[in-house]
N, C-alpha and C positions, 0 to 999 in steps of 0.2 A: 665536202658535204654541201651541197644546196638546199636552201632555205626560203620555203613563201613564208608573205606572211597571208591573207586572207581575213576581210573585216565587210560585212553586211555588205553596206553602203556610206558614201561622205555626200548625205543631202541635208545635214544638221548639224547643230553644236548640240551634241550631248554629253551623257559622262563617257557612252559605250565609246564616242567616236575620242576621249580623251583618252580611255584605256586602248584604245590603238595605236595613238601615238606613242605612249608609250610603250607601245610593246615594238616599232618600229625603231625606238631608240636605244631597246636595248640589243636588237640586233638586226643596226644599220646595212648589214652585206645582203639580209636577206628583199626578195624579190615580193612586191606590195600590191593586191591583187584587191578588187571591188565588184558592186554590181555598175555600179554609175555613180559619176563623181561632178558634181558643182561647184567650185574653188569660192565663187562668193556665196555658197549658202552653209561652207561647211568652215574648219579652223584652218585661218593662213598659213599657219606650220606642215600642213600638208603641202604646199609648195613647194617645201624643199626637197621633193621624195616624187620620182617616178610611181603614177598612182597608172594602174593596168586596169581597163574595166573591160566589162561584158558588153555586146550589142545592144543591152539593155539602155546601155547609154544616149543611143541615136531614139530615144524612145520617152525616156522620161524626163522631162526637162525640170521637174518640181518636187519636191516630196510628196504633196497633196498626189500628182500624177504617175510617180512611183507606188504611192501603195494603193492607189486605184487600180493599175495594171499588175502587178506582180503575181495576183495570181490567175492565169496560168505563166501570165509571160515572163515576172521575173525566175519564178523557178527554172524555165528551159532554160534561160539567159544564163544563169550560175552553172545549168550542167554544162553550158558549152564550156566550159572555160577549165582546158584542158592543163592539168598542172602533173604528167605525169612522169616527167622529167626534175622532179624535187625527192630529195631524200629525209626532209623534215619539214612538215607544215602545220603552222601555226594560225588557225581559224579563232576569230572576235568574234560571234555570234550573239543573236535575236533570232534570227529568221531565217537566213538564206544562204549564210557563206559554209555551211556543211554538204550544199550541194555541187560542192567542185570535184571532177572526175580527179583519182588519185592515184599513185602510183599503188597496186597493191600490198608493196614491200616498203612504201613509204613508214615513217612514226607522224604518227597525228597525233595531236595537242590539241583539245576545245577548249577556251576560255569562254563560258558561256556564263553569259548576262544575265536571263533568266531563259526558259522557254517559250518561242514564242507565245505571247498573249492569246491572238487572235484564234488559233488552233485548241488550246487548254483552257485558257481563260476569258470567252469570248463576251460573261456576264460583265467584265469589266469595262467594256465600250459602251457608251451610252446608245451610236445610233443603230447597235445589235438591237439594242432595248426599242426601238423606235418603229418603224416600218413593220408591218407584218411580216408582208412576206419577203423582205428585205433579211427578217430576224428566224424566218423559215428554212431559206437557203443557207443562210448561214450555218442556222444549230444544227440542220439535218445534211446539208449535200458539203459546203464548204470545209465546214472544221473536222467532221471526222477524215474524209480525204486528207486534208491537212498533217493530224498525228499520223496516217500511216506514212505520210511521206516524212516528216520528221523524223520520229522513229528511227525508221529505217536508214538515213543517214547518220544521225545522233549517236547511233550505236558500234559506228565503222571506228567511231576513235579508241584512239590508245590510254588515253588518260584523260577527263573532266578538267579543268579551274575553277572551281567556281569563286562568285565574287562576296560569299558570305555564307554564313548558315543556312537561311531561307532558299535560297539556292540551291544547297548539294539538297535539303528536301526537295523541291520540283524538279529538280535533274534523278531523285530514287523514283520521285512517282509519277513524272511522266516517260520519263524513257527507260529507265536500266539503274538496279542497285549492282551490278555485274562488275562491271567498270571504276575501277580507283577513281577518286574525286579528292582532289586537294582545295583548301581555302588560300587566297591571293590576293586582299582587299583591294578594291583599287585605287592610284593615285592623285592627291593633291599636290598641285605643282606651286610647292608655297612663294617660291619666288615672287607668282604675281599677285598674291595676296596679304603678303605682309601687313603686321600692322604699321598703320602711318600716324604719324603726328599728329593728331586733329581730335578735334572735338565730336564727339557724338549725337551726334543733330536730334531730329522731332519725329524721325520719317520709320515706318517698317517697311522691309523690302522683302519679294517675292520672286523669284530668280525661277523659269520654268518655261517648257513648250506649251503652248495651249491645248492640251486635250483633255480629255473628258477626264479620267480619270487621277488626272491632276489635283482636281477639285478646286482651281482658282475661283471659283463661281462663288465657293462657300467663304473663300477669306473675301471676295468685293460684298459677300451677303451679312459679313461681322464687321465691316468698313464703314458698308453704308448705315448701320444700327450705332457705329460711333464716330458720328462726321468730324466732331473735333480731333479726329487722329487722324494721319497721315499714311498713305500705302504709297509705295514706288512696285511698280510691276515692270521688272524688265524680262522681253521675250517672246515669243511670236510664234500662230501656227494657225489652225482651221477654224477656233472656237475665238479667233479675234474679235470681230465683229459683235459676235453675242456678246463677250464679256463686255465691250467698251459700250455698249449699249446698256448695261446692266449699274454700270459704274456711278459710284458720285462725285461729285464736285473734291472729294480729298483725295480721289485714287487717280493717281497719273502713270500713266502708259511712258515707257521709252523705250519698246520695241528692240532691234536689235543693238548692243552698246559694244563698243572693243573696250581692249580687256584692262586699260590704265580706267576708261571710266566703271566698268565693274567693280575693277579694285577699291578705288577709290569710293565707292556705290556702297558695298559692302563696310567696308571699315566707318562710315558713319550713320550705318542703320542703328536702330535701338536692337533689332534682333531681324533674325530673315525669320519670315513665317513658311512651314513644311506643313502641308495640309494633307499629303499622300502616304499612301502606303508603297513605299520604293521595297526593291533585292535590297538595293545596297543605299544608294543616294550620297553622292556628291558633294551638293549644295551644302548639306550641313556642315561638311567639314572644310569647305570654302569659304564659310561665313567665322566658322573656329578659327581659321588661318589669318584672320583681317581681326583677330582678337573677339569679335561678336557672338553671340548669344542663336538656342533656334530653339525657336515655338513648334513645336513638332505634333503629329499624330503618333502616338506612342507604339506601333506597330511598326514590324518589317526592319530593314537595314538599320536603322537607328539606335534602335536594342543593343547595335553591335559597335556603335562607333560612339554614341552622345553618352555623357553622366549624367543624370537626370535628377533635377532637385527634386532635393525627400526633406521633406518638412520635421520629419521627428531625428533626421542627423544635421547637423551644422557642419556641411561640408561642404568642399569646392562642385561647380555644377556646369554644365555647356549648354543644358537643356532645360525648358520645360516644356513634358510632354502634358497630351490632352488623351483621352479617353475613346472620344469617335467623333466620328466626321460631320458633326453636329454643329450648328448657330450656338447652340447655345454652351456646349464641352468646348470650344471655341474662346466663345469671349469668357467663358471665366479665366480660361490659361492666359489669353493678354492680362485682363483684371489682375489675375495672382504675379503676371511676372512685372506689372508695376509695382507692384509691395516687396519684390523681392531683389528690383533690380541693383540696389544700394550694394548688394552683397554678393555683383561678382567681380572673380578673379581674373583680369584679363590675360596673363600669364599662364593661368591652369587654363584656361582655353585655347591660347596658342599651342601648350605643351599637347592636347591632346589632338590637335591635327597634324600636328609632327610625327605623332606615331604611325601616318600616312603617307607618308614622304615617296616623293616621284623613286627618290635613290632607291630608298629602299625596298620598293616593288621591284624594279629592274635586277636587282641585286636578286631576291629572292626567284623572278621568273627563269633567271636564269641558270642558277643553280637547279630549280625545279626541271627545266627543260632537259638541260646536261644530265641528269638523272636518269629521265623519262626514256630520255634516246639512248643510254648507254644501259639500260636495262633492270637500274637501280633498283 
């Protein structure tokens, strides 16, 4: 049996490009397919692995200039890229890796991240909202285009992954309730986040790419209302400039960090602050893994993975969420998790990132796959 695998793009460190990894570790034999790949812009573990890209590659040398070009040209890029000599493939998607030409007897397997945004959900960009007729083409000639071309591919597969609850919903309602859809959280590779020996410094950290609907804007706009507190922002993307322009004298930038100074980043924050609405998200359970605490937006992925302190039970907790994406739902959650931070459990918070464990995704993908293709 021959095996791709197929994932977007490696023009970033995100969680999708972590859930690629592993899904290339749990099966190593199989053949690893891209639109375009930058080894310093994405995880050095990708090094170890024959990475096959598209034409697209002689094209985009940035992410900024990937997703400037991709449409029309990353779409053609992904049809070219002929895989119809595989018996099972395994596509990571957001965007574009469902556009690969397929054997028609092939088994396809989508692990899908969410839908893409920009097609479904284009209210979520900010420079949608911006430009007239920038926000013209878009809502009228670009995104409809957009769904019929997803769609239409989205629907060739054999079986969904999704990476959460939130998920198998935008997978029934933008493409197909037709289609089996399994849940496969994705993994934290606790290795590199253990907790360490040390003390719990002064500082809250912020762990994210810069784009709009991040909301980083609104944790340096709850910073600068309490300059006697500390923010560490590690992470980098198109809204740099603005945010560090925005900044006070307490919030310090460290751009991109390797992963002994993340580790170590993490394990001595007070808490990471999550201001977004994520599928799944990550970070939080990055920050669980190094024993610490997350200030969250109580929407989305998090519902699924944090425990979230409830003032009328006296129980163990990973989280405190907030309400909305507000200055002010904002600073009460810091204000509330100063009065409550005496009382946590850093054990019950390692324990519940384990329940994410790299193993035991690999473990589960692969039984799910063995399934999928044998007709289970």
């Amino acid at each position: 049996m021959k095996i791709a695998i197929v994932h977007d793009d490696l023009m970033r460190k995100g969680g999708a490009e972590k859930v690629a990894l592993a899904i290339v570790r749990a099966f190593p034999e199989a053949d690893f397919y891209t639109l375009c790949y930058r080894p310093e812009l994405t995880y050095d573990e990708f090094n170890s692995y024959k990475v096959n890209t598209s034409w697209f590659q002689q094209v985009a040398k940035t992410e900024s200039q990937m997703k400037m070009l991709f449409y029309p040209l990353g779409i053609w890029a992904m049809k070219s890229l002929k895989l119809e000599q595989y018996d099972l493939v395994i596509i990571s998607t957001t965007f574009c890796a469902k556009y690969i030409k397929l054997n028609p007897r092939a088994v396809l397997v989508t692990y899908c991240h969410t839908p893409f945004r920009l097609a479904w959900y284009p209210e979520t960009y900010n420079n949608v909202n911006g430009n007239m007729l920038f926000r013209w083409l878009t809502l009228n000639v670009i995104c409809p285009r957009l769904r019929v071309i997803e769609k239409k591919y989205a629907i060739r597969t054999n079986h969904f992954i999704a990476n959460s609850n939130v998920t198998v919903d935008r997978i029934k309602t933008c493409y197909t309730d037709k289609i089996p859809v399994s849940i496969i959280n994705p993994p934290v590779e606790l290795k590199n986040f253990r907790r360490k020996p040390q003390r719990v410094s002064d500082y809250y950290l912020v762990v994210s790419r810069f784009q709009p609907y991040k909301k980083i804007d609104l944790v340096i706009e709850a910073f600068n209302a309490m300059p006697e507190k500390k923010l560490i922002i590690v992470g980098t993307g198109g809204m740099e400039m603005e945010l560090k322009a925005m900044a006070g004298k307490n919030v310090e930038f460290r751009g991109v960090v390797g992963q002994d100074e993340l580790g170590e980043l993490y394990a001595g924050c007070k808490a990471l602050i999550f201001p977004q609405e994520e599928d799944f998200g990550i970070t939080p359970l990055e920050a669980n893994a190094s024993g610490r605490p997350v200030i969250a937006l109580g929407k989305g992925g998090v519902l699924e993975t944090m425990v979230p302190y409830d003032p009328e039970r006296d129980m163990p907790f990973t989280a405190i969420f907030f309400a909305e994406q507000t200055l002010e739902s904002l600073l009460q959650a810091v204000q509330l998790f100063e009065t409550v931070e005496g009382k946590l459990n850093e054990n019950f918070i390692y324990q519940n990132a384990e329940r994410f464990s790299e193993s035991g995704f690999i473990d589960k993908l692969k039984k799910k796959v063995a399934a999928i293709y044998s007709g289970d």
